[in-house]
DSSP file (Angstrom, degrees, kcal/mol; ACC not computed):
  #  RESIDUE AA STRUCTURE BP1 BP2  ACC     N-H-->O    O-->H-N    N-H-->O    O-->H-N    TCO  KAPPA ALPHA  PHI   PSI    X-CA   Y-CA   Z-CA
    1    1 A X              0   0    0      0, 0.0     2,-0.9     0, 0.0     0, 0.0   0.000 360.0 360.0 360.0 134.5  168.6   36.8   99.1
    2    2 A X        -     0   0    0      2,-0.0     2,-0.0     0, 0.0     0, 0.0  -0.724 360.0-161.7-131.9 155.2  168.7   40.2  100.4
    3    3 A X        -     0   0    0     -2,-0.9     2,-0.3     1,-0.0     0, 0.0  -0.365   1.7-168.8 -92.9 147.0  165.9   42.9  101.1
    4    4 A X        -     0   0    0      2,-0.0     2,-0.7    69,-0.0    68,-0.0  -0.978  18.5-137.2-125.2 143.7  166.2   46.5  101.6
    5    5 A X        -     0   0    0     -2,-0.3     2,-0.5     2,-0.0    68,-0.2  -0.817  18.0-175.3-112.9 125.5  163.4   48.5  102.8
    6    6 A X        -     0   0    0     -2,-0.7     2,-0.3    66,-0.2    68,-0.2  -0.822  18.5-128.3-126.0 138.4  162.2   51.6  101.8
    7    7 A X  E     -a   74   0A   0     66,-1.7    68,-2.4    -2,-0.5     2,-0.7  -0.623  17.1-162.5 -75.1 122.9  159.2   54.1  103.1
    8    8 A X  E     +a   75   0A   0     -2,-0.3     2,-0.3    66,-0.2    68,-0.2  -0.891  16.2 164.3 -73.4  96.6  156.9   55.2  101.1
    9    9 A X  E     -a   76   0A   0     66,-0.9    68,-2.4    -2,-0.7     2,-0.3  -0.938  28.4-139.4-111.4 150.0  154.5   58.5  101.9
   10   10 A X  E     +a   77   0A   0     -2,-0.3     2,-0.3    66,-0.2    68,-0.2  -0.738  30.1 169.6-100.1 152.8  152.8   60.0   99.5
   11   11 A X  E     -a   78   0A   0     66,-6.3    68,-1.2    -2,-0.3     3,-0.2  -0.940  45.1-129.3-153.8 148.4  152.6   63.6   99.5
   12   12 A X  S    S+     0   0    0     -2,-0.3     2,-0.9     1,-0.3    -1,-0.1   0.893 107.1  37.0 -92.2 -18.8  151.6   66.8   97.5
   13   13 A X     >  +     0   0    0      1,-0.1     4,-1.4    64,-0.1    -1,-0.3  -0.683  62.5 177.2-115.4  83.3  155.1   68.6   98.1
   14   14 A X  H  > S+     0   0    0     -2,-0.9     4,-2.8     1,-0.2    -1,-0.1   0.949  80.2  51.9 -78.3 -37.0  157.9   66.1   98.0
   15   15 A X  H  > S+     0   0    0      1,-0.3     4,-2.7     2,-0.2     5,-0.3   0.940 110.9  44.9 -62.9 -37.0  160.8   68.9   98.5
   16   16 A X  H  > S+     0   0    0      2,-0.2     4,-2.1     3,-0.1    -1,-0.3   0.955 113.4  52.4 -64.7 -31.1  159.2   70.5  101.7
   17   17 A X  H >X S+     0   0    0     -4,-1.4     3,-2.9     2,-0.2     4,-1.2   0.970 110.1  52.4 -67.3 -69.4  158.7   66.7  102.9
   18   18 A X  H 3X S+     0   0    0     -4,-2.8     4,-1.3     1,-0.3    -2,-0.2   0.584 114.3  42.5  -7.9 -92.5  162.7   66.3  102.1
   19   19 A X  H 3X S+     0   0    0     -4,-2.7     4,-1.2     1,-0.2    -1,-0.3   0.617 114.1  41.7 -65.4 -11.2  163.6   69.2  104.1
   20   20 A X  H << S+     0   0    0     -3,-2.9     5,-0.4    -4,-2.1    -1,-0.2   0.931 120.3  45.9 -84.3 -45.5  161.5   69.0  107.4
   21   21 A X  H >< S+     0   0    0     -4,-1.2     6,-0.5    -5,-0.2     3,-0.5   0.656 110.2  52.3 -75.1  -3.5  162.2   64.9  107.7
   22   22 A X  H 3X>S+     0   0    0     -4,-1.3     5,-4.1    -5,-0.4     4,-0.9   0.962 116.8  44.5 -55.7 -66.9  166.2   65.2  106.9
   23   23 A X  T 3<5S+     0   0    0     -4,-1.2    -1,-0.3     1,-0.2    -2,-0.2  -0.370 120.3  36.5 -81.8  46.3  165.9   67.8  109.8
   24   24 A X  T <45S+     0   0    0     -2,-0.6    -1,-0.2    -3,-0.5    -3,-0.2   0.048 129.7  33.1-154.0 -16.7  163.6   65.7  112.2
   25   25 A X  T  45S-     0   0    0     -5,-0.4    -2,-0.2    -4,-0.4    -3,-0.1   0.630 101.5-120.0-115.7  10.5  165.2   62.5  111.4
   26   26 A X  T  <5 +     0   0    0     -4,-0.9    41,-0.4     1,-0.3    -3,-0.2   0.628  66.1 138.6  73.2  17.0  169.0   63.3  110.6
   27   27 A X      < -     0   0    0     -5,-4.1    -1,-0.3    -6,-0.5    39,-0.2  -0.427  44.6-137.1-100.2 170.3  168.7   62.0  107.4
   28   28 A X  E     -B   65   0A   0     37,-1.0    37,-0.9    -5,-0.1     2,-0.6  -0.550  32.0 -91.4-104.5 171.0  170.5   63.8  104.1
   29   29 A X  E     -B   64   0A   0     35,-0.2     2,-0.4    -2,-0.2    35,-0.3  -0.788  44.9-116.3 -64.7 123.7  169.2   64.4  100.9
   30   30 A X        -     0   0    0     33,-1.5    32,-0.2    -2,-0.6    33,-0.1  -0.654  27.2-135.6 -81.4 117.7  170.0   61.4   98.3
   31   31 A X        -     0   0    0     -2,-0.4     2,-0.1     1,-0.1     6,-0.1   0.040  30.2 -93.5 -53.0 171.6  172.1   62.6   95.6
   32   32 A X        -     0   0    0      4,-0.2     2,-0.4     1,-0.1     3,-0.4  -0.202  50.4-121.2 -69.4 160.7  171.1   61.4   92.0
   33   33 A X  S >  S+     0   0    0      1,-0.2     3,-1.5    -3,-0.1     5,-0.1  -0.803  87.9  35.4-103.5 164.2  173.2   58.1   91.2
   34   34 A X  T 3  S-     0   0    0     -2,-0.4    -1,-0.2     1,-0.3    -2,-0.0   0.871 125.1 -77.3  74.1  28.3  175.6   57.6   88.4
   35   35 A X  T 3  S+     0   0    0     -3,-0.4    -1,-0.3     1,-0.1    -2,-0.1   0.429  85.2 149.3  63.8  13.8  176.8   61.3   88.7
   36   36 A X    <   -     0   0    0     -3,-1.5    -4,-0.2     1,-0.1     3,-0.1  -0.030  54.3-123.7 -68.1-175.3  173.7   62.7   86.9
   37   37 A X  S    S+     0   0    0      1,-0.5     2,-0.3    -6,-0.1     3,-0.1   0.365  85.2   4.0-116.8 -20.0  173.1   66.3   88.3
   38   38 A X  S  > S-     0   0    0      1,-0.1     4,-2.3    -5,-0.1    -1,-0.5  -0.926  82.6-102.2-168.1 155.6  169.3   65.7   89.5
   39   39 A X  H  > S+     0   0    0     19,-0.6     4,-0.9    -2,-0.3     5,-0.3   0.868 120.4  59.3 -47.3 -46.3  167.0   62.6   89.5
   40   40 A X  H  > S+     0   0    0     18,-1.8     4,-2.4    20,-0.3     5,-0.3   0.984 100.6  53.0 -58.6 -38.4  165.2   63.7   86.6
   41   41 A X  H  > S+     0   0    0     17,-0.3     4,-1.8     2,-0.2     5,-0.2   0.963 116.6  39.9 -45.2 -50.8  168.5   63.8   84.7
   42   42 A X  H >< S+     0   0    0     -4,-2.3     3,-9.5     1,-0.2     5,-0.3   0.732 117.6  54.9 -26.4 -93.9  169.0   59.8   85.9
   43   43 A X  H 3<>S+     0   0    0     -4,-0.9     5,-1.1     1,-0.3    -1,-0.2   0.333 109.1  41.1  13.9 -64.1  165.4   59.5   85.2
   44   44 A X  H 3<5S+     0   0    0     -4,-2.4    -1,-0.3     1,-0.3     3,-0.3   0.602 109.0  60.2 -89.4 -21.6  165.6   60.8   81.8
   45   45 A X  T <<5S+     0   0    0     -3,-9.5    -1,-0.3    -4,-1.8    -2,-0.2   0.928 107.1  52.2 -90.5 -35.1  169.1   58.6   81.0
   46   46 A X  T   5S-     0   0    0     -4,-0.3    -1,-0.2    -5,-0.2    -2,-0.2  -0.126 125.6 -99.2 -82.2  20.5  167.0   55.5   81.8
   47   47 A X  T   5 +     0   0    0     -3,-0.3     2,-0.7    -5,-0.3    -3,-0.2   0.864  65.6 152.6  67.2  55.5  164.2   56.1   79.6
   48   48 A X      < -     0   0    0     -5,-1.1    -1,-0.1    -8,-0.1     5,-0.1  -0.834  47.1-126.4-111.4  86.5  161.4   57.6   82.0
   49   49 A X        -     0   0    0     -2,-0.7     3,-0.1     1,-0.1    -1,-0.0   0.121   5.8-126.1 -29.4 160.3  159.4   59.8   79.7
   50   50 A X  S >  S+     0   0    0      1,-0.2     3,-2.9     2,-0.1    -1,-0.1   0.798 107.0  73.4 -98.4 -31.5  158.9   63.3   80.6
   51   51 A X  T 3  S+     0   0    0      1,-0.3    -1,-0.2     0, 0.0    -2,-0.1   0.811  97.5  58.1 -46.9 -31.7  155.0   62.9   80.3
   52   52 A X  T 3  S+     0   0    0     -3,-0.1     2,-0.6     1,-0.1    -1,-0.3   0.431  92.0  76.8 -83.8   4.8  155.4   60.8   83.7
   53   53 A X  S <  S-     0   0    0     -3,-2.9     3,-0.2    -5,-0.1     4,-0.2  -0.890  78.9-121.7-121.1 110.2  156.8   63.1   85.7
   54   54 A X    >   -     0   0    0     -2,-0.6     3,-1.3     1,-0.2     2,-0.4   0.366  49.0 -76.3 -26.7 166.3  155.3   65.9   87.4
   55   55 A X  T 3  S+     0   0    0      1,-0.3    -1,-0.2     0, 0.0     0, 0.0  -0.308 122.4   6.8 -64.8 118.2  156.3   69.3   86.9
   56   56 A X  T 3  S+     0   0    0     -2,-0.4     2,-0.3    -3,-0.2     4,-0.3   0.868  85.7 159.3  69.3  14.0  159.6   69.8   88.9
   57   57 A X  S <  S-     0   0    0     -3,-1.3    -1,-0.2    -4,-0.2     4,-0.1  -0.709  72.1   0.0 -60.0 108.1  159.8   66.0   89.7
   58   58 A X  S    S+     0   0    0     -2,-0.3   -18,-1.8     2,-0.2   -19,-0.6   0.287  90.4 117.3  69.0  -7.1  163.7   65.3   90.6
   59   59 A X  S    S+     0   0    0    -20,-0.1     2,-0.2   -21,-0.1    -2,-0.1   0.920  95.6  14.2 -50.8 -29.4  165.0   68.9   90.1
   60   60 A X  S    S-     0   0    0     -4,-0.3   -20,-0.3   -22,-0.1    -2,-0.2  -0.622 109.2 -87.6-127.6 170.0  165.8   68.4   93.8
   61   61 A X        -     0   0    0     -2,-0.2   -30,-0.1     2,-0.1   -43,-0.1  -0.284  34.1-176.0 -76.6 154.0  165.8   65.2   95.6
   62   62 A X        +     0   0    0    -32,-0.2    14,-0.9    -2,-0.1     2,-0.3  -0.132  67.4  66.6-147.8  61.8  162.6   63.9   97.1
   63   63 A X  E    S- C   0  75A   0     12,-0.3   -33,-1.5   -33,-0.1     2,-0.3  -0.826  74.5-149.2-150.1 166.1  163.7   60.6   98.9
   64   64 A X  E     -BC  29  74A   0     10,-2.6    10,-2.7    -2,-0.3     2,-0.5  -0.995   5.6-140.5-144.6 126.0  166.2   61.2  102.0
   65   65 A X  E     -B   28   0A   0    -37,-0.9   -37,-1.0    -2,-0.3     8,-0.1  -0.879  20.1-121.9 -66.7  81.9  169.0   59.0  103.4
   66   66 A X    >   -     0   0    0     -2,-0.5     3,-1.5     6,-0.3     4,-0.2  -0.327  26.2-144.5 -71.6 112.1  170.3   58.0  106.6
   67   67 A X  T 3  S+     0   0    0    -41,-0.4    -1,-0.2     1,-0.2   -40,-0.1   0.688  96.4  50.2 -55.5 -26.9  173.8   59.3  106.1
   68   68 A X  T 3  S-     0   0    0     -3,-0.0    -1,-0.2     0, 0.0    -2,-0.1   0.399 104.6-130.4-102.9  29.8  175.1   55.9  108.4
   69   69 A X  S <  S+     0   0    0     -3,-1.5    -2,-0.1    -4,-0.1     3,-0.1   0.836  80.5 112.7  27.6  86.7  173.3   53.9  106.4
   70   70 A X        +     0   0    0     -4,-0.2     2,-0.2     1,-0.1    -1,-0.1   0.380  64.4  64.0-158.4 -45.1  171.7   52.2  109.1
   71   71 A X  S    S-     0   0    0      1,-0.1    -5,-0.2    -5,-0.1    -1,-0.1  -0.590  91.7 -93.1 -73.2 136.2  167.7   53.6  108.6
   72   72 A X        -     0   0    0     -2,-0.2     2,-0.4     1,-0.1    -6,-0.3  -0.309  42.3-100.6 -52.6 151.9  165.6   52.9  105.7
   73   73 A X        -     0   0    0    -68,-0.2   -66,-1.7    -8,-0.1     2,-0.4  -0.618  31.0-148.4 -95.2 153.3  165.5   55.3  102.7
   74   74 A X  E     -aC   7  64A   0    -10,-2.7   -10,-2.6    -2,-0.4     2,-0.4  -0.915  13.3-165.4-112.6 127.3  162.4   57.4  103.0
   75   75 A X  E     -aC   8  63A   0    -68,-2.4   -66,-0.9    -2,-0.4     2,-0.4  -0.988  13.0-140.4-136.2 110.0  161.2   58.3   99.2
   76   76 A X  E     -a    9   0A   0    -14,-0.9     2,-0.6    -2,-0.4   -66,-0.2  -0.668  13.9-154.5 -58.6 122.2  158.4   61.2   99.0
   77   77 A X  E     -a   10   0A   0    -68,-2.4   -66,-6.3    -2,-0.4     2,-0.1  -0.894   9.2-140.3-106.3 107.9  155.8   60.5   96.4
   78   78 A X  E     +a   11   0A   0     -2,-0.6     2,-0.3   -68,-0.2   -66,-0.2  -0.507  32.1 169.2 -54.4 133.5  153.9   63.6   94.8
   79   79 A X        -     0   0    0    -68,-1.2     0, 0.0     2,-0.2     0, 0.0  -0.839  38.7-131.2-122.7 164.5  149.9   62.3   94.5
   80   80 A X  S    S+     0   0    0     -2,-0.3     2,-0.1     2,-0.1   -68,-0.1   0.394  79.8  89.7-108.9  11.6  147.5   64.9   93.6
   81   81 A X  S    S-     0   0    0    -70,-0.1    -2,-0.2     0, 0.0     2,-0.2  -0.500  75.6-125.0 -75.2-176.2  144.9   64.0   96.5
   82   82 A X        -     0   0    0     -2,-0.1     2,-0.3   -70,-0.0    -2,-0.1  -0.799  28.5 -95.8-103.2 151.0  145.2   65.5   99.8
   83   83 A X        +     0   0    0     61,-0.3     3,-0.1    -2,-0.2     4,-0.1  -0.676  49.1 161.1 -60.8 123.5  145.6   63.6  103.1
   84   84 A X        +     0   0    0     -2,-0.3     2,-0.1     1,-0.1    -1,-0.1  -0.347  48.1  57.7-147.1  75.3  142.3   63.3  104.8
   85   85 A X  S    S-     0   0    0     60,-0.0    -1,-0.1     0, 0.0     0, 0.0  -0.585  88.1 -87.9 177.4  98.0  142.6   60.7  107.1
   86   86 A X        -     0   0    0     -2,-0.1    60,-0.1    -3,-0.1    -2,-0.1   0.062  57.8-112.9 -12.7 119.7  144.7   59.6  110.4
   87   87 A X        -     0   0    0     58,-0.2     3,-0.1     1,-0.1    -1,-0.0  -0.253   8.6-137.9 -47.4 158.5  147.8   57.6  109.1
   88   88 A X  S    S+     0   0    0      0, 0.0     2,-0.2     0, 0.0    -1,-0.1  -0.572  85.8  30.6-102.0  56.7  148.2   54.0  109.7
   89   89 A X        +     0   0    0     58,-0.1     2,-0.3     2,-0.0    58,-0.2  -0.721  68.0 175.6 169.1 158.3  152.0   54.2  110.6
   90   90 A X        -     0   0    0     -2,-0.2     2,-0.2    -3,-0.1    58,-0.2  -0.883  28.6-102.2 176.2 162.8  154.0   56.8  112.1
   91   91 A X        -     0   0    0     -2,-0.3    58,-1.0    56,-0.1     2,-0.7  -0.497  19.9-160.5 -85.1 145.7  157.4   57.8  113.3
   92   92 A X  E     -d  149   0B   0     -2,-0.2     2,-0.5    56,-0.2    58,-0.2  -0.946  11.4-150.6-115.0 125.9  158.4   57.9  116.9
   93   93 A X  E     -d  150   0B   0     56,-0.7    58,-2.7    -2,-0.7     2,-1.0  -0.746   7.8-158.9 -82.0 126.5  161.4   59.9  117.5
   94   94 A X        +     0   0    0     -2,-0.5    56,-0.1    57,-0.2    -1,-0.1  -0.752  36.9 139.5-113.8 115.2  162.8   58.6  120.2
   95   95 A X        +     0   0    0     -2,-1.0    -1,-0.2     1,-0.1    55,-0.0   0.599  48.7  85.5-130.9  25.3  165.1   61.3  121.8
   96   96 A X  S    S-     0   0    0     55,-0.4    13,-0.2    -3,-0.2    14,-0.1   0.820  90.4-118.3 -34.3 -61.0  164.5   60.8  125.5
   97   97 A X        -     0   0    0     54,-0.1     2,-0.2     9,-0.1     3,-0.1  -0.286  56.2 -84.2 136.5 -48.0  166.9   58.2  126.5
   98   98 A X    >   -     0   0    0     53,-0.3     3,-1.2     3,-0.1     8,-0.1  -0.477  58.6 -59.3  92.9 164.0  164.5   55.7  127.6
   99   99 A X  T 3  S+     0   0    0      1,-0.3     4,-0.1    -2,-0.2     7,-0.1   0.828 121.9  73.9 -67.5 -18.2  162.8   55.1  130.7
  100  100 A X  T 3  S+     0   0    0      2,-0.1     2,-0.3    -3,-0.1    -1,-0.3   0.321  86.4  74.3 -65.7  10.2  166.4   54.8  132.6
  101  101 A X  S <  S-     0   0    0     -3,-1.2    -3,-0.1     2,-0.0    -5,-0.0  -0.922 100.1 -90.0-124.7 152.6  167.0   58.4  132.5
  102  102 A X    >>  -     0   0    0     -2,-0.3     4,-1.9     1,-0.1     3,-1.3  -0.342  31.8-129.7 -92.1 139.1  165.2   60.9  134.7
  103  103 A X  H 3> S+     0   0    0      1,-0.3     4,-2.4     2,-0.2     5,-0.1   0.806 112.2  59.7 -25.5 -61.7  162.0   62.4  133.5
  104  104 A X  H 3> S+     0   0    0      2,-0.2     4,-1.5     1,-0.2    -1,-0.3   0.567 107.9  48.2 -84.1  -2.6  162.6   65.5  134.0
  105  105 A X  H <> S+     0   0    0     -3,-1.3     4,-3.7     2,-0.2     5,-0.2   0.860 118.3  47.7 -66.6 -58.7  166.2   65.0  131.1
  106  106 A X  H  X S+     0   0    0     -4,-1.9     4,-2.0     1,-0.2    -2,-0.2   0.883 111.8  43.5 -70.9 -16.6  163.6   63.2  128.8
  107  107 A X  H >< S+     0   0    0     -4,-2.4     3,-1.0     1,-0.2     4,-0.4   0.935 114.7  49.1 -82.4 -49.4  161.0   66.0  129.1
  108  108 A X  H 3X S+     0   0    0     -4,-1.5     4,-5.8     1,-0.3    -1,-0.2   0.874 118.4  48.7 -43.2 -50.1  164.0   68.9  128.7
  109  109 A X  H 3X S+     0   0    0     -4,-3.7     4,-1.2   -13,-0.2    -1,-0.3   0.953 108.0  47.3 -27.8 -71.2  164.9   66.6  125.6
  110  110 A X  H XX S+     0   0    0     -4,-2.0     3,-5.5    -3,-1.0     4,-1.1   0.943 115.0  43.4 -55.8 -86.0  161.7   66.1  123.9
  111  111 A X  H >> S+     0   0    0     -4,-0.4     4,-2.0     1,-0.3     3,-1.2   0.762 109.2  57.8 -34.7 -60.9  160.5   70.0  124.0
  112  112 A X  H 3X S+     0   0    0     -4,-5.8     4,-0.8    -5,-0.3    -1,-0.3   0.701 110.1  44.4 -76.3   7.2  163.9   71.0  122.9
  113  113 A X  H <X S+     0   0    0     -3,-5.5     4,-2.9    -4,-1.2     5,-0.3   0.817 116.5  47.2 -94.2 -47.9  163.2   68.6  119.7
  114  114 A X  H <X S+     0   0    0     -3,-1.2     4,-3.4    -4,-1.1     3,-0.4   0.986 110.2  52.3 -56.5 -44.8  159.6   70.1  119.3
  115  115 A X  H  X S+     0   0    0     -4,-2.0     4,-1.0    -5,-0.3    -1,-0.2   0.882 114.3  41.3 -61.5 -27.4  160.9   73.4  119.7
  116  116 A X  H  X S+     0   0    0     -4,-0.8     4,-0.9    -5,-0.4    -1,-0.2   0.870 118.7  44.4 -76.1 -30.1  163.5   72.6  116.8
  117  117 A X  H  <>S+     0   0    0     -4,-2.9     5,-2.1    -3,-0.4    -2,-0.2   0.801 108.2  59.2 -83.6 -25.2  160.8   70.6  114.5
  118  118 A X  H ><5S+     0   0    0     -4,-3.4     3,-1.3    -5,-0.3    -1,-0.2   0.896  99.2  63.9 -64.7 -31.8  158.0   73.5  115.1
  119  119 A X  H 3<5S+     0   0    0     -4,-1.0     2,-1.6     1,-0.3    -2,-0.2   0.974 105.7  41.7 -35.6 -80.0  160.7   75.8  113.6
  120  120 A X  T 3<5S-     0   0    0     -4,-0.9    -1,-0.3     1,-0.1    -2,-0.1  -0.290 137.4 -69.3 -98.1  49.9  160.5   74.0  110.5
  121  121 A X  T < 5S+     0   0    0     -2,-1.6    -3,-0.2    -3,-1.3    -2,-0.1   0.601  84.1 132.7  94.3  26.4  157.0   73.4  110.0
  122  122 A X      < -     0   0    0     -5,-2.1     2,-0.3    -8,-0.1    -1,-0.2  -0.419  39.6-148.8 -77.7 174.5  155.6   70.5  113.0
  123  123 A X  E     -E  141   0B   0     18,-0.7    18,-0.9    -2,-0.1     2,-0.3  -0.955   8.2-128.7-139.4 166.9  152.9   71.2  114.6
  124  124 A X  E     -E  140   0B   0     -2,-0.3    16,-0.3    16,-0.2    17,-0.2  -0.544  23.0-179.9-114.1 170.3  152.2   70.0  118.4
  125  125 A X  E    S-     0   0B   0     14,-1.4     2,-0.3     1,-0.4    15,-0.2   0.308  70.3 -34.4-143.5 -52.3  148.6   68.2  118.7
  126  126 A X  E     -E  139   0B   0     13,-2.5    13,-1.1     2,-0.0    -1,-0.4  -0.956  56.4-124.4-169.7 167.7  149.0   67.6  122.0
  127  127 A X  E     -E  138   0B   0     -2,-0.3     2,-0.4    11,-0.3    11,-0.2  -0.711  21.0-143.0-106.1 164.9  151.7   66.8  124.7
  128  128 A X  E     +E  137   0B   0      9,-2.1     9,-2.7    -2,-0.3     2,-0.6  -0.866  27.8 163.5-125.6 101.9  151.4   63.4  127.3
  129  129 A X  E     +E  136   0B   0     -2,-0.4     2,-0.4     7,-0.2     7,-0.2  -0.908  14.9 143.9 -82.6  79.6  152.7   64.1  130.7
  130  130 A X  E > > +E  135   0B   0      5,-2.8     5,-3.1    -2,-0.6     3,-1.8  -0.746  21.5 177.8-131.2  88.2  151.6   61.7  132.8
  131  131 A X  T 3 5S+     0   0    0     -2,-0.4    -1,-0.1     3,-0.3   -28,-0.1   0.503  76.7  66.8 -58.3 -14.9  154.8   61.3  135.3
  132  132 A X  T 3 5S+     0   0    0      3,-0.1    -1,-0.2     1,-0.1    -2,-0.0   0.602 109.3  39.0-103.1  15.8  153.4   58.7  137.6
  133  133 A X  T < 5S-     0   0    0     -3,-1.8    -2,-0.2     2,-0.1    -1,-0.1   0.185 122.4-116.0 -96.9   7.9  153.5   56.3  134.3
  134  134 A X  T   5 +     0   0    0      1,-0.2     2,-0.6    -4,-0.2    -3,-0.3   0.966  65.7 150.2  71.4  37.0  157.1   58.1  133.5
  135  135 A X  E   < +E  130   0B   0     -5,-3.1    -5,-2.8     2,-0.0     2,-0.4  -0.894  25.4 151.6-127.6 124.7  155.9   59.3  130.8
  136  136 A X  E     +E  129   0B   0     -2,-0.6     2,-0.3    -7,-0.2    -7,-0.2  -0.978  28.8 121.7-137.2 126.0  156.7   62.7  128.7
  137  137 A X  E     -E  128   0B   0     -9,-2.7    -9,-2.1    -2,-0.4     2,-0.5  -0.997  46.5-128.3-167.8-168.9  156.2   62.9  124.9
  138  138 A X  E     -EF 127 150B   0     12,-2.8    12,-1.1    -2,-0.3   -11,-0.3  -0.926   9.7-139.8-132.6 121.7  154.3   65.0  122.5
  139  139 A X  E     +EF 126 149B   0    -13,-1.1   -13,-2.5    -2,-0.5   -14,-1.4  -0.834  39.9 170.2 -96.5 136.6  152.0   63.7  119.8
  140  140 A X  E     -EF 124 148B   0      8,-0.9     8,-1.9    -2,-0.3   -16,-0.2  -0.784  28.7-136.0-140.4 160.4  152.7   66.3  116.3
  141  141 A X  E     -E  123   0B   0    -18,-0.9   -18,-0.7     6,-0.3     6,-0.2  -0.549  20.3-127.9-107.7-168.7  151.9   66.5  112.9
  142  142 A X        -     0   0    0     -2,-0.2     3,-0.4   -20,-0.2    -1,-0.1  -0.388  49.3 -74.5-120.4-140.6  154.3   67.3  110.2
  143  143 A X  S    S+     0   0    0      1,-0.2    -1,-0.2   -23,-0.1   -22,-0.1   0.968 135.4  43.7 -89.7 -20.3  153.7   70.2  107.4
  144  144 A X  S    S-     0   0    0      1,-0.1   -61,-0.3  -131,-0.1    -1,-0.2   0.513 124.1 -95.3 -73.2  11.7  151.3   67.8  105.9
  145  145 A X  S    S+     0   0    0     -3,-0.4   -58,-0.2     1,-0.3    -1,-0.1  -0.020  70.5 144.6  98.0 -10.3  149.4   66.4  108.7
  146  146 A X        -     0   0    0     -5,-0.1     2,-0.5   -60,-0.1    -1,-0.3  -0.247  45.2-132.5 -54.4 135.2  151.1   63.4  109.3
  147  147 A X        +     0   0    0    -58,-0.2    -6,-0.3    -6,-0.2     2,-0.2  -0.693  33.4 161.3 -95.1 134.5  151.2   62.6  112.6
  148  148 A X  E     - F   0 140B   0     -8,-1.9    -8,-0.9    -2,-0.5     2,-0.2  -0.375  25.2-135.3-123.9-175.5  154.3   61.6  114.5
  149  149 A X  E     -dF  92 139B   0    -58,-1.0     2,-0.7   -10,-0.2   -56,-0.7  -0.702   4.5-149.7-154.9 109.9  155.5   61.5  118.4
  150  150 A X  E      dF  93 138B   0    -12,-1.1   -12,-2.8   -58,-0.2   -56,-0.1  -0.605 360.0 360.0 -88.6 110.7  158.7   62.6  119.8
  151  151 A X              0   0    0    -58,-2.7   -55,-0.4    -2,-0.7   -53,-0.3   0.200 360.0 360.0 -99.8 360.0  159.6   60.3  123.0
């Protein structure tokens, strides 16, 4: 039998999660399927009552795609709490190289990937320099407080 796997986070703002993690992970937006025009329209051809769907739920997409279909699909889920808690999971972007490429490449790397993700709403928490382990990377949140780490 075969499994696909898909990420959940739950979230209060599924479209802002769409556009910063598209942009932080390469991923696209996921069209609707079956040629509807928006999820709710699917939604709605497959009998999902409107009473279950938030206000403005599937007018835009709120799951994202890795266009080489290679990544899992990452599907934002509106809840009405707030996060208030450290995650238990997070992403590491790794756009360094690895430790076989010179420090000073991955650090030029890494910042220019915070600089791009602070642009669209990251935030930095703190950087890790410690060059006599070889190590440059930055621990971030995203705009809802999830915390990530670009390596």
């Amino acid at each position: 039998m075969e499994m696909t796997a898909q990420l959940t986070i739950d979230c209060s703002d599924p479209q802002r999660m769409v556009t910063f993690w598209a942009e932080a992970l390469g991923y696209v937006p996921e069209p609707a399927p079956g040629g509807h025009a928006t999820w709710r329209s699917y939604w709605a051809a497959v009998g999902v009552p409107d009473a279950e769907l938030p206000t403005g739920a599937g007018d835009i997409p709120e799951s994202i795609i890795d266009p080489a279909g290679r990544g899992p699909r990452v599907w934002f889920q509106q809840v009405p709490e707030p996060k208030v808690a450290k995650n238990r999971w997070h992403f590491d972007l790794k756009v360094g190289g690895g430790r076989d490429v010179p420090l000073d490449v991955r650090r030029q790397r890494v910042n220019a990937a915070v600089e791009r993700l602070v642009k669209t709403g990251a935030t930095v928490l703190r950087i890790k320099d410690e060059p006599d382990m070889g190590l440059y990377a930055a621990a971030m949140q995203d705009p809802e407080g999830n915390e990530f780490d670009i390596v």
